[in-house]
C-alpha positions as CSV (number, residue, x, y, z in Angstrom):
1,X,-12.2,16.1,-20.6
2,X,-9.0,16.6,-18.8
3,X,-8.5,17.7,-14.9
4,X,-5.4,19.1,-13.4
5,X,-6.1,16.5,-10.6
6,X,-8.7,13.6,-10.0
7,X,-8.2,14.4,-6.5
8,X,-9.8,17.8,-6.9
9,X,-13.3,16.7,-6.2
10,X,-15.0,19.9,-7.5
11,X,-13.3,20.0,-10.4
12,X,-13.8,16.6,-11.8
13,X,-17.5,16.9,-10.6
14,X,-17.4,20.3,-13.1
15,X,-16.3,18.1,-15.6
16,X,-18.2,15.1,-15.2
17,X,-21.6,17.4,-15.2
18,X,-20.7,19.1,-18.9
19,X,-20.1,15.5,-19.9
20,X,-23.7,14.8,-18.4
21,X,-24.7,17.3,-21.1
22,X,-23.2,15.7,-24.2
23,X,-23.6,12.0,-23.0
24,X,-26.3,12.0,-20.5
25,X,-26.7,10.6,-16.5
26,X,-23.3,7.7,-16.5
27,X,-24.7,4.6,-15.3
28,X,-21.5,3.5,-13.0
29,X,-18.7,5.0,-11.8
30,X,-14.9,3.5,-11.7
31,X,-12.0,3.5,-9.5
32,X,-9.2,1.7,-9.4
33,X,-6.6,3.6,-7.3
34,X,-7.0,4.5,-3.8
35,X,-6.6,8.6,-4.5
36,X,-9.4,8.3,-6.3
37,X,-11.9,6.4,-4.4
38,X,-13.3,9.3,-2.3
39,X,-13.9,11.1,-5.4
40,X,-15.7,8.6,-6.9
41,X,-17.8,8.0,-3.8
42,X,-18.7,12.0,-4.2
43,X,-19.6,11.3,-7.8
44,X,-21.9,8.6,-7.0
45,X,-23.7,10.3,-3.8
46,X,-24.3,13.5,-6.3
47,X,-25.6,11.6,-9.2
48,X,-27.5,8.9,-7.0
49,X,-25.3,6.3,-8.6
50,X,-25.0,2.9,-7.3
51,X,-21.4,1.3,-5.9
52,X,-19.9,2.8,-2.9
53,X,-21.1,6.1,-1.4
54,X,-18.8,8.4,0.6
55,X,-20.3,7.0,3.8
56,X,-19.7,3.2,2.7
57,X,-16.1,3.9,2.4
58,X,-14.8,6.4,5.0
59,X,-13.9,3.8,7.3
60,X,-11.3,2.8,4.1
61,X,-10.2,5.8,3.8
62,X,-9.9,7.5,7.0
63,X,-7.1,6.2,9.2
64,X,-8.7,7.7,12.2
65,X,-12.1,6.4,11.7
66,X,-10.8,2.8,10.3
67,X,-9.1,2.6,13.7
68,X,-12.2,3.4,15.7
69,X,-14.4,1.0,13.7
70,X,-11.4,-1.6,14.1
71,X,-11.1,-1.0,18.1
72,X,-14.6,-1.1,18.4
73,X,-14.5,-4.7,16.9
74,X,-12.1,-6.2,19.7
75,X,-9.6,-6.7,17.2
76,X,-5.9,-5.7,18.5
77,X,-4.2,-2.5,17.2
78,X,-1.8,-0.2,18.2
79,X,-3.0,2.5,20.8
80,X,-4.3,5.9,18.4
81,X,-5.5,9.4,18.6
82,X,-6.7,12.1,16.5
83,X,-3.2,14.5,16.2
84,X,-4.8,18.1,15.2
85,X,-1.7,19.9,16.7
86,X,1.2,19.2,18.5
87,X,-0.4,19.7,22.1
88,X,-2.5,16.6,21.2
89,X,0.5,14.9,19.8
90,X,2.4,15.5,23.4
91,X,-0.5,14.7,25.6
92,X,-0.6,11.2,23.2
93,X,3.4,10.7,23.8
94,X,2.6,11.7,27.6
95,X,-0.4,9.0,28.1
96,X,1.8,6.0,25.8
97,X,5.5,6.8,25.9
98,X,7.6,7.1,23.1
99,X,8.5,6.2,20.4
100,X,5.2,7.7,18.6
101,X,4.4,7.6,14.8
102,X,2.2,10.6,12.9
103,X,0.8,10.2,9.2
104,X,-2.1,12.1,7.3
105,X,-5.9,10.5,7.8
106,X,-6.2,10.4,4.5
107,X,-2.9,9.5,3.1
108,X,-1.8,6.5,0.8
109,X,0.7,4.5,1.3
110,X,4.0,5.5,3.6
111,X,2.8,9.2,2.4
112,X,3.7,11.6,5.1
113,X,4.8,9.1,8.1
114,X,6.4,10.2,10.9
115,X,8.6,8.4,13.5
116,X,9.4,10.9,16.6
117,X,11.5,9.5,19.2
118,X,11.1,12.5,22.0
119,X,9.5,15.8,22.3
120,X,12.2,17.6,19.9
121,X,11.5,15.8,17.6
122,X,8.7,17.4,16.8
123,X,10.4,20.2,15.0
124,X,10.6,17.4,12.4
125,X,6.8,17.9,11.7
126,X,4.7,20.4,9.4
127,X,3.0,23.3,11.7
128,X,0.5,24.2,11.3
129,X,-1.1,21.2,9.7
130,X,-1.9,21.0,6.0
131,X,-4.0,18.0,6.2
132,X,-5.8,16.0,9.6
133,X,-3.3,13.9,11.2
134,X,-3.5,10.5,13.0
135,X,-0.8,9.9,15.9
136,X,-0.4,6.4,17.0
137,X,2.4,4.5,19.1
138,X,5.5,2.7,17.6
139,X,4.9,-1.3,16.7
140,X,8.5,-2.8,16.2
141,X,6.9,-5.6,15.2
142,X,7.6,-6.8,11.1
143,X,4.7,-5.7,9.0
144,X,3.2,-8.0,6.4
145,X,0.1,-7.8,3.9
146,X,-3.1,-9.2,2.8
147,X,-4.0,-9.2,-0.8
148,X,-7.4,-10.6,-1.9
149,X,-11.2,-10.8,-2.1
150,X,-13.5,-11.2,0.5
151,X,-16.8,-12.0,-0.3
152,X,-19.3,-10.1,1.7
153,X,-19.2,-13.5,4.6
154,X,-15.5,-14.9,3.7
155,X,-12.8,-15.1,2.6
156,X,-12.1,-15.4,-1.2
157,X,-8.7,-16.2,-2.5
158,X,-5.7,-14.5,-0.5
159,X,-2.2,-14.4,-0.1
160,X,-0.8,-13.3,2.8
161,X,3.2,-12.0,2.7
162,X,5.8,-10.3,4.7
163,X,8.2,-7.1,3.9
164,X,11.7,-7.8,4.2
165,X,12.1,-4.3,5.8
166,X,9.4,-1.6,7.0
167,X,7.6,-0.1,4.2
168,X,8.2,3.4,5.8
169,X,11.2,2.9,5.5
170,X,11.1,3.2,1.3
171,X,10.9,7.0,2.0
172,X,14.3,7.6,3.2
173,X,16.2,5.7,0.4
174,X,15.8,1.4,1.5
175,X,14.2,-0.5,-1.1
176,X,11.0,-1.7,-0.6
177,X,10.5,-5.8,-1.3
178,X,7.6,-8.3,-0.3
179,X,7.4,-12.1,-0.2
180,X,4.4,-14.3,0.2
181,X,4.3,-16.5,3.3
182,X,4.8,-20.5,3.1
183,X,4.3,-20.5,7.0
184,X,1.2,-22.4,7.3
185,X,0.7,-21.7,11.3
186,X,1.5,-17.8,10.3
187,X,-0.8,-18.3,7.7
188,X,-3.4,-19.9,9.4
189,X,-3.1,-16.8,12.6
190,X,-3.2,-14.2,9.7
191,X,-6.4,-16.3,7.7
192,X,-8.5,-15.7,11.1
193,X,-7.4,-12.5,11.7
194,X,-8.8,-11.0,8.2
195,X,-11.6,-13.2,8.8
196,X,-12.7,-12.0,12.4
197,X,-11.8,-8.2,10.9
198,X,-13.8,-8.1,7.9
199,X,-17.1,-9.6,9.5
200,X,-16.7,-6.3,11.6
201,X,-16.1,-4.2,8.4
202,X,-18.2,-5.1,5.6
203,X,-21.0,-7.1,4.8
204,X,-20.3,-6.4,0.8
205,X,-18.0,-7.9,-1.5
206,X,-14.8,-5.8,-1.8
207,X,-11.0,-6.5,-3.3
208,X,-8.7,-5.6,-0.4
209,X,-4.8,-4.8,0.7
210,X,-4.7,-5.5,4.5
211,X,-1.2,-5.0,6.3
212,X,-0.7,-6.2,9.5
213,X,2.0,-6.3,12.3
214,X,3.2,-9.9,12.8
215,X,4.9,-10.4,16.5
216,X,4.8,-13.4,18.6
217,X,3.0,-14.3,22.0
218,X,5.6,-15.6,24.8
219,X,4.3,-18.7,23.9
220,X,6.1,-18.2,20.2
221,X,2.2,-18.4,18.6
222,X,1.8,-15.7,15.7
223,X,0.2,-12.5,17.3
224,X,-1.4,-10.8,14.5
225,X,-2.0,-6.6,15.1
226,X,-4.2,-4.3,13.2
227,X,-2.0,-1.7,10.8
228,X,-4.1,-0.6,7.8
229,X,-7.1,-1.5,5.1
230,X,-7.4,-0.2,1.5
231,X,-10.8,-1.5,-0.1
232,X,-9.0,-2.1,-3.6
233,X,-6.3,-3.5,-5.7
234,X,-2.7,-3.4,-3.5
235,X,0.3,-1.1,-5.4
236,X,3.4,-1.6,-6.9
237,X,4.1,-4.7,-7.7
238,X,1.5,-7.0,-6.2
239,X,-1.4,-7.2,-9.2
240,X,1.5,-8.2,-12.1
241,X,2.6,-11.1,-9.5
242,X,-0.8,-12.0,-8.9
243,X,-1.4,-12.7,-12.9
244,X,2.0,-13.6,-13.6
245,X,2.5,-15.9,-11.0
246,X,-1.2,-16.7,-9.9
247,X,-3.1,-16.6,-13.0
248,X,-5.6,-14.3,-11.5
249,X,-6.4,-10.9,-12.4
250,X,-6.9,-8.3,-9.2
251,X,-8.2,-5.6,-11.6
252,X,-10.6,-7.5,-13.7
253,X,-12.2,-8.5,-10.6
254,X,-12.2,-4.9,-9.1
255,X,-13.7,-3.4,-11.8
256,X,-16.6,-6.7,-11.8
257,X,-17.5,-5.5,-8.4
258,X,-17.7,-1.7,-9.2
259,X,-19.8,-2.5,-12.6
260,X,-22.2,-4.5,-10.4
261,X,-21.1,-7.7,-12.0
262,X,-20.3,-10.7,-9.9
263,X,-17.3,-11.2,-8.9
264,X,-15.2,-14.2,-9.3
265,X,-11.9,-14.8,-7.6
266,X,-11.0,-18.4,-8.2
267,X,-9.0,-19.7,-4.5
268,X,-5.6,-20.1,-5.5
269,X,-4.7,-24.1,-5.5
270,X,-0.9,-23.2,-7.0
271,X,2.5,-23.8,-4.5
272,X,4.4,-21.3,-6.5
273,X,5.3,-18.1,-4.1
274,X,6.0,-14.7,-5.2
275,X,8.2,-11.5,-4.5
276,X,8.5,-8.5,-5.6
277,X,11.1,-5.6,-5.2
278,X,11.0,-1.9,-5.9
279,X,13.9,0.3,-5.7
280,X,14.2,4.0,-4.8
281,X,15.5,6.8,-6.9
282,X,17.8,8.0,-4.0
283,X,18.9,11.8,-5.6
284,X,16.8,14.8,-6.2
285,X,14.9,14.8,-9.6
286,X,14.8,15.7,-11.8
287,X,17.4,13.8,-12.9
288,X,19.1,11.7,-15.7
289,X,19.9,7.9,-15.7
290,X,23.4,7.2,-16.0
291,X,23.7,3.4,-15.3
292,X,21.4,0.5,-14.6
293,X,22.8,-3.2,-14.5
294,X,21.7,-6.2,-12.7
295,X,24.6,-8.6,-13.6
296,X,23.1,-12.1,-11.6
297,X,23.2,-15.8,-13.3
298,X,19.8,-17.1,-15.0
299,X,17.4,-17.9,-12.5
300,X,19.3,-16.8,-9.6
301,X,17.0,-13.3,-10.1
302,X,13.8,-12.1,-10.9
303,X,11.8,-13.4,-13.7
304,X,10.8,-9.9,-14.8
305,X,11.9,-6.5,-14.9
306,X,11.7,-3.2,-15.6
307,X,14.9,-0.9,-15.5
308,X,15.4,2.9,-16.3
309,X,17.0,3.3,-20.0
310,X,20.4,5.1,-20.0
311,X,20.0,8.6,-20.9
312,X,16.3,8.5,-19.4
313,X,15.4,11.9,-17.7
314,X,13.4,11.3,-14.6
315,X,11.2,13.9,-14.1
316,X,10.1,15.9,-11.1
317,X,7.4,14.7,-9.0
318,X,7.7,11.4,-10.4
319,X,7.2,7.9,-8.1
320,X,9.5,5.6,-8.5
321,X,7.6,3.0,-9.3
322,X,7.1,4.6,-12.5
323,X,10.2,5.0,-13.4
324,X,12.7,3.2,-11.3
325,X,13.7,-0.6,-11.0
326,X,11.1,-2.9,-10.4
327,X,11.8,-6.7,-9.8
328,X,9.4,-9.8,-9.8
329,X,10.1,-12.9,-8.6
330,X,8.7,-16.0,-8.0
331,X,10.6,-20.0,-6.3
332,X,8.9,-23.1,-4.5
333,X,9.6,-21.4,-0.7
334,X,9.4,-17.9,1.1
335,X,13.1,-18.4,1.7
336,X,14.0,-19.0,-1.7
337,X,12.5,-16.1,-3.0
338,X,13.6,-13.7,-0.3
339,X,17.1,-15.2,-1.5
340,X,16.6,-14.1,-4.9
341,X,15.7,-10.4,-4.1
342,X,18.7,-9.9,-1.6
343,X,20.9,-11.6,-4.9
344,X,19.4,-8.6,-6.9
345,X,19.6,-5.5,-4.2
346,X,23.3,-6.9,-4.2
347,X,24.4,-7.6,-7.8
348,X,22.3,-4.0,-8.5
349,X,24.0,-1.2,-9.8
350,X,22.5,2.5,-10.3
351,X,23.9,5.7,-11.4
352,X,21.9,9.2,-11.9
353,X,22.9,12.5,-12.4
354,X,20.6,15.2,-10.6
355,X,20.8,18.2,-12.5
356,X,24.8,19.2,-12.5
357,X,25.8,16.3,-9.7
358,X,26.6,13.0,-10.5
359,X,25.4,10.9,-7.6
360,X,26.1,7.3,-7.3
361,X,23.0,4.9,-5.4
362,X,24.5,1.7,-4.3
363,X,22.8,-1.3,-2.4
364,X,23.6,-3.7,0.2
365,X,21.6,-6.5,2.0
């Protein structure tokens, strides 16, 4: 049976019971993207399935309650509040300064962030709200992320890396790129961070994407700040690096630990670092590709790739990590891989035409 939305709780719970009448009670239940995790949770809690109810994963899921379990652990964060209306938002911006930052509870990703630098800058926001808002201050700080298994009472294998540019910053046109640390006193500040965060968030296994804010004490030690949890596989390009590079299949394992199998992350004893870059489609869609060359020397690039065809209509509504450029790369160092992705947001060239314009998308480090 087909849905208009897996989203739509009720309606895939319609579907799901007239499948209960041609296949009988289903025994599990699995998710593998983050939209669809409460949903599945729902799923389970009505058909008394086992995996994770709605109540085992609403600190996940909710960016409000995630921080309150996360404050409640000692761990450091940026200061937060719930941001029902804009006379919260202000007495929040009034009690921390600005700059402030607003995003959906419930949202995925850089989905609906907000950066407001002063009061008029709330004009900038939707009113009234569509959806329950979180409003927390503004952390300069670079961002980086955690990818990985942790066990139930440790760490599994990890990799910790760093974003060459804020991930919010993907929604107004910058492309979005990741490299894996090689720092081993970073690594070792971000290793007990996860560790001292998880023993305060779960007791069960569960495949994780952790970012964090990475600053620096005035003593130049890593400082390691709370940003955001998904319990399941991290997005664009992070799972292909992870068996391409790695050897080690985020997916397989996530889907272990929803089946009730056990799971088994081997540690990861390889030196090779990975990278990844996703580009923006930067003009209204839908749209039409018109050019897409990467002209770099062998090796000086990724090692995979997908590009947009020529001719290719984007559609509306799409993301662009279905259908725009996606890079991944892989070297002996951070700095040799963070090389290789500014060689290729250089050497890139795009063209689209959106509707009746043609609009030309070029990129500089």
């Amino acid at each position: 049976m087909v849905v208009d939305r897996t989203s739509d709780t009720s309606a895939v719970l319609a579907a799901a019971i007239d499948l209960t009448r041609l296949c009988g009670c289903p025994e599990r239940i699995l998710a593998l993207s983050e939209s669809d995790l409460d949903t599945a949770a729902r799923l389970r809690d009505y058909f008394r399935l086992p995996g994770d109810r709605f109540g085992d994963i609403r600190h996940f899921r909710d960016k409000l309650r995630m921080a309150e379990k996360v404050a409640a652990s000692g761990i450091a964060l940026p200061a937060f509040a719930d941001a029902p209306d804009k006379t919260a938002i202000l007495e929040f911006a009034a009690r921390h300064g600005w700059p402030i930052v607003v995003k959906p509870r419930l949202g995925a990703g850089s989905r609906g962030f907000v950066k407001l630098g002063s009061e008029a800058d709330l004009n900038s926001l939707e009113s009234p709200a569509t959806e329950p808002r979180l409003v927390q201050t503004f952390c300069p700080d670079p961002v980086g992320h955690i990818d990985g298994l942790w066990t139930g009472c440790r760490l599994g294998a990890w990799r910790a890396s760093r974003y060459l540019a804020p991930p919010a910053e993907y929604l107004s046109g910058r492309p979005k790129a990741s490299v894996e640390i090689d720092d081993m006193s970073l690594l070792a500040a971000v290793g007990k961070f996860a560790h001292n965060l998880f023993n305060a968030l779960s007791s069960k296994p569960l495949i994780f994407h952790l970012e964090f804010f990475i600053g620096r004490h005035d003593d130049r030690t890593p400082r390691v700040r709370f940003l955001e949890i998904g319990a399941r596989v991290g997005g664009t390009e992070i799972p292909a690096v992870w068996q391409e590079v790695h050897n080690r299949d985020l997916f397989a394992v996530a889907t272990d630990l929803q089946l009730g199998r056990p799971a088994q992350l081997a540690s990861l004893d390889d030196e090779a670092i990975g990278g990844w870059l996703v580009v923006p489609i930067q003009v209204s869609r839908p749209c039409t590709v018109v050019t897409a060359e990467l002209d770099l020397p062998a090796g000086a690039g990724p090692y995979a790739q997908v590009m947009p065809s020529p001719g290719a209509e984007i559609p509306a509504g799409s993301r662009d990590e279905h259908v725009g450029p996606r890079f991944r790369f892989s070297g002996p160092s951070s700095a040799v891989v963070a090389e290789k992705i500014r060689r290729t947001v250089a050497a890139l060239r795009l063209e689209y035409t959106p509707r009746d314009q043609l609009t030309f998308a070029g990129y500089r480090t």
